[in-house]
Phi, psi and omega in degrees: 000114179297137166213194187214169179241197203267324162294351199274321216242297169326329207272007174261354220254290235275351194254358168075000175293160212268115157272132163262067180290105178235144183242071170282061174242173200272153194292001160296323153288330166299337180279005149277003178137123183256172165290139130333118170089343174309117160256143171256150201222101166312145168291342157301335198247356187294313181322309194281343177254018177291305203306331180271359176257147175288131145327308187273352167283169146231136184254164196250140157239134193233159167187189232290287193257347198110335169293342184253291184324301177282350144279309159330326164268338163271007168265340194277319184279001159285341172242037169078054172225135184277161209211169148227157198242125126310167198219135185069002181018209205313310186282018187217054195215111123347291225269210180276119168255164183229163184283000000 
C-alpha cells in the first residue's frame, strides 16, 4: 500500500496540486475540521459510495490516526482503485482545516 505522511500531503495540499481527498472518519469527528479540499465518506459509508468514485483517479485517504484510511484503501484497491494511505491521518495534520 503506497502512503504519505501529513506533512508530505500538506506541502501537495498548500501547493494546489489537483488531490482526490476522502476523510473517512465519522461525522462527529469531522465537525471538527477536515484538510482543504476534502470530501468526506464516512468508512462505514464507502461500500454504498464506491460507484461514485473514478477508476481512473487516485485518492489520498485520510482518518483520525491512520488505521481506518488503510482499511479503506484496501478495500478501495480490492476493487481497482488506486489509494495512498496517510500515515498518522488528523492527529498528525498540521496543516489549515476548514468546517
Amino acid at each position: 500500500m503506497k502512503s504519505i505522511t501529513t506533512d508530505d500531503l500538506q506541502k501537495l495540499v498548500e501547493s494546489g496540486a489537483d488531490l482526490n481527498l476522502i476523510d473517512v472518519r465519522e461525522a462527529e469527528e469531522v465537525a471538527y475540521g477536515m484538510v482543504p479540499g476534502a470530501v468526506h465518506i464516512p468508512l462505514g459509508q464507502l461500500p454504498e459510495q464506491i460507484s461514485e468514485l473514478d477508476e481512473a483517479k487516485e485518492y489520498h485517504v485520510i482518518c483520525k490516526a491512520g488505521g481506518r484510511s488503510a482499511m479503506a484503501c484496501d478495500y478501495l484497491a480490492s476493487n481497482g482503485y488506486q489509494t495512498v494511505n496517510v500515515e498518522g491521518g488528523m492527529m498528525d495534520w498540521n496543516g489549515e482545516v476548514i468546517a
